[in-house]
MIVODO-381074 format. One line per 3 residues: number of its first residue (from 1); their letters; for each residue x, y, z of N, C-alpha, C. Coordinates in Angstrom, 3 decimals, m for minus. Atoms other than C-alpha are relative to their C-alpha. Layout:
! residues N
NUM) a) X:Y:Z:X:Y:Z:X:Y:Z; ...
END
This chain:
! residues 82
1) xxx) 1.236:0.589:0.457:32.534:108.461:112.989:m0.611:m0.778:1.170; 0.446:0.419:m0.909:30.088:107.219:115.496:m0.433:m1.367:m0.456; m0.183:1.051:m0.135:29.607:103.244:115.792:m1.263:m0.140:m1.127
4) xxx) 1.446:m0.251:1.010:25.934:103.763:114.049:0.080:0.118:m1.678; m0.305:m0.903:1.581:27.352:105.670:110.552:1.121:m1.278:m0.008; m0.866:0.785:0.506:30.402:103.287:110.814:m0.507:m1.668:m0.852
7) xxx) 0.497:0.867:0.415:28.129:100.138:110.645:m0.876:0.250:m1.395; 0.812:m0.416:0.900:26.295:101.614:108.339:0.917:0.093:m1.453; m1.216:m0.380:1.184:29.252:102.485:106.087:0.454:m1.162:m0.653
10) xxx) m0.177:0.903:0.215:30.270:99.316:106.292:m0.739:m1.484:m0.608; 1.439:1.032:0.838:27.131:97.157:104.999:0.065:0.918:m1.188; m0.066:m0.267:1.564:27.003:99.517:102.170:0.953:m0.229:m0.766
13) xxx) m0.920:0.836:0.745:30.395:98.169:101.009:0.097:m0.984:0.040; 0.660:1.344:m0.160:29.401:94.987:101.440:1.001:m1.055:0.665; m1.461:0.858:m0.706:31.746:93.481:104.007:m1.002:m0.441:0.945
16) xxx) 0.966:1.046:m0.713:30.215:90.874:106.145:0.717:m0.666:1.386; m0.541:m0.140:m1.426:32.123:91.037:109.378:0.900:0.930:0.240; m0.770:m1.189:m0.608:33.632:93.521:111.430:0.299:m0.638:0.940
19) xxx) m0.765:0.146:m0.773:36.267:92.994:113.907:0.721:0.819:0.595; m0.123:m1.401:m0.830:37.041:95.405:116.578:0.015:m0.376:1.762; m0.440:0.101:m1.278:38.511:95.292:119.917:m1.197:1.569:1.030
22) xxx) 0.668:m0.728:m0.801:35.520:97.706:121.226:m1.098:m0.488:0.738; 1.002:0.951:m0.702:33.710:95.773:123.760:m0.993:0.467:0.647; 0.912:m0.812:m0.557:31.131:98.557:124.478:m0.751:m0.188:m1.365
25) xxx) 0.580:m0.341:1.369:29.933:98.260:120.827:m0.962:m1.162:0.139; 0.553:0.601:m0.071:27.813:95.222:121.505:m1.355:0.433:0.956; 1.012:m0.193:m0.853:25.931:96.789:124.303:m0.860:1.536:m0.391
28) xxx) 0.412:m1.629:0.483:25.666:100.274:122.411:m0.998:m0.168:m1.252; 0.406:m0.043:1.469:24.605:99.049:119.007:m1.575:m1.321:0.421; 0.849:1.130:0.153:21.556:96.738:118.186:0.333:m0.793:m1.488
31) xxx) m0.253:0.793:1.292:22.795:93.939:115.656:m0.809:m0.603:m1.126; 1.286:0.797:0.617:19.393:92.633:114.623:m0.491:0.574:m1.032; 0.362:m0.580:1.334:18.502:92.702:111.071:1.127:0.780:m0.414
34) xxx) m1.111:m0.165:0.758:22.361:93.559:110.239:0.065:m0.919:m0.974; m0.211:0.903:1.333:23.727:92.327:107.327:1.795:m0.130:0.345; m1.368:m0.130:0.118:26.896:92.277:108.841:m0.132:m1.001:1.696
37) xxx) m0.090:0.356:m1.046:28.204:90.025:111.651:1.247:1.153:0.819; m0.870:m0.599:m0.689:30.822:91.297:114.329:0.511:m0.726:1.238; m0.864:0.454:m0.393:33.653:90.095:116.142:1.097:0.717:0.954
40) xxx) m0.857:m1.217:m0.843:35.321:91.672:119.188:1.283:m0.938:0.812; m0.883:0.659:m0.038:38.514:90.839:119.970:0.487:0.546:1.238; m0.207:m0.863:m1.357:40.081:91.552:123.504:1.346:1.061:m0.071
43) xxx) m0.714:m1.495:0.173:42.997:94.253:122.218:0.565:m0.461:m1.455; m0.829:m0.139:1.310:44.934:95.333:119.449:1.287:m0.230:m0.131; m0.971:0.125:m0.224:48.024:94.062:120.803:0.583:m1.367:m0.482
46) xxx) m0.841:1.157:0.691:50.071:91.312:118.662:0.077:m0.589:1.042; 0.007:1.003:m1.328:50.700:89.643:121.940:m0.994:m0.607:0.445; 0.912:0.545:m0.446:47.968:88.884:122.828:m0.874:m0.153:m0.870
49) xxx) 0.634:0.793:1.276:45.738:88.234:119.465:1.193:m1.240:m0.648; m0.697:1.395:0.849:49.307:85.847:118.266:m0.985:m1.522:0.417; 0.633:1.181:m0.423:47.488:83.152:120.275:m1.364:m0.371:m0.107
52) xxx) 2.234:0.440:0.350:43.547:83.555:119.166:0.415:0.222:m1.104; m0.064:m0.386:1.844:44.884:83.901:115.202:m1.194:m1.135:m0.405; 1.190:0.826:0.721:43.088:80.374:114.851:m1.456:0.318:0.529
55) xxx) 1.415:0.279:m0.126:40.194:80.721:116.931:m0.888:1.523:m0.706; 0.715:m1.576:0.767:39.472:84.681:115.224:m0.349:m0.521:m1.163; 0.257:0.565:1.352:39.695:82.992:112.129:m1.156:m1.067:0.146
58) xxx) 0.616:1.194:0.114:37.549:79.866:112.680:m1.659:1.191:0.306; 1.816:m0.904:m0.609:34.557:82.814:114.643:0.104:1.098:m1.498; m0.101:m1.115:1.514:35.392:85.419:111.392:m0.888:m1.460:m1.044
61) xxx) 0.227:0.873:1.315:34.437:81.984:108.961:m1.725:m0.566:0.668; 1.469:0.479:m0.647:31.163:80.833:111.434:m0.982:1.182:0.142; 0.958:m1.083:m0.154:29.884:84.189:111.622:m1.360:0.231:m0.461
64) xxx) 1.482:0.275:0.753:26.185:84.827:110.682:0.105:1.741:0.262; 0.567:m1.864:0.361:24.465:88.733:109.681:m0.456:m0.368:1.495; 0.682:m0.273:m1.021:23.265:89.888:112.942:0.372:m0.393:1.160
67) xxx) m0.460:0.800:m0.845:25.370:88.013:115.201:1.326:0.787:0.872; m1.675:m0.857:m0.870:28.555:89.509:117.806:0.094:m1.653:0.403; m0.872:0.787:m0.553:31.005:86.850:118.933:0.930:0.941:0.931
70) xxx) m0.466:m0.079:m0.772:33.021:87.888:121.946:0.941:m1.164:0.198; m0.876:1.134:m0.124:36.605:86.075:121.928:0.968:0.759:1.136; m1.092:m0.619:m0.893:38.504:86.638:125.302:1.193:m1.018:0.114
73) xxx) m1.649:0.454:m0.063:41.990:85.926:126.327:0.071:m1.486:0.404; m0.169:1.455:m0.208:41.223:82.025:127.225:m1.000:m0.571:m1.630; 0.482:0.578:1.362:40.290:81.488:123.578:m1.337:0.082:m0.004
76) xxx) 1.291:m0.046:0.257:36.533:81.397:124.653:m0.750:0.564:m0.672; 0.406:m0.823:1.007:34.344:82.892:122.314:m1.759:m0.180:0.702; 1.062:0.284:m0.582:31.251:83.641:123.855:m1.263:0.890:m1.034
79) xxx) 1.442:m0.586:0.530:27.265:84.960:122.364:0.058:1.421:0.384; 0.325:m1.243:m0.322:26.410:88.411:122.135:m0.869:0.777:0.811; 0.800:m0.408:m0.965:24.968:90.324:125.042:m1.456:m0.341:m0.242
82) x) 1.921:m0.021:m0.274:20.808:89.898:125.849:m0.578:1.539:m0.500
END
C-alpha cells in the first residue's frame, strides 16, 4: 500500500496518530488538512525506542490533526519538515 491509500485508510478508521519509523514519509506526504497526526520514530528496534517509551508517549498524547513530530535518538522531538 502506498503512504497516500495507507493514510487514507487510516483516517477512515478513525485513528488519530500514526507512528512509523519512515522518515521519508514527512517529506513525501502533505499533512495539511489531515485528520490524523504522525509520529516518526528513529527504528523499530526495542533498543533503541526502550529509552524514548516516555517521550513517544508524552508526543503520541500532544499530537494535533495535521501535525508530524520527529523523535530522534537524543530524545529530541523536533517539527515537521517546511
Amino acid at each position: 500500500m502506498q503512504d497516500g491509500a495507507l493514510l487514507d485508510a487510516i483516517e477512515a478508521q478513525g485513528w488519530t496518530v500514526l507512528v512509523t519509523c519512515d522518515r521519508n514519509m514527512p517529506f513525501q506526504q502533505s499533512f495539511a488538512g489531515r485528520s490524523i497526526a504522525v509520529v516518526v520514530v528513529p527504528r523499530q528496534r526495542l533498543q533503541i525506542l526502550a529509552p524514548l517509551v516516555d517521550q513517544i508517549a508524552m508526543t503520541i498524547r500532544d499530537a494535533r490533526p495535521g501535525e508530524v513530530k520527529i523523535i530522534d535518538r537524543t530524545d529530541a522531538v523536533g517539527p515537521s519538515p517546511a
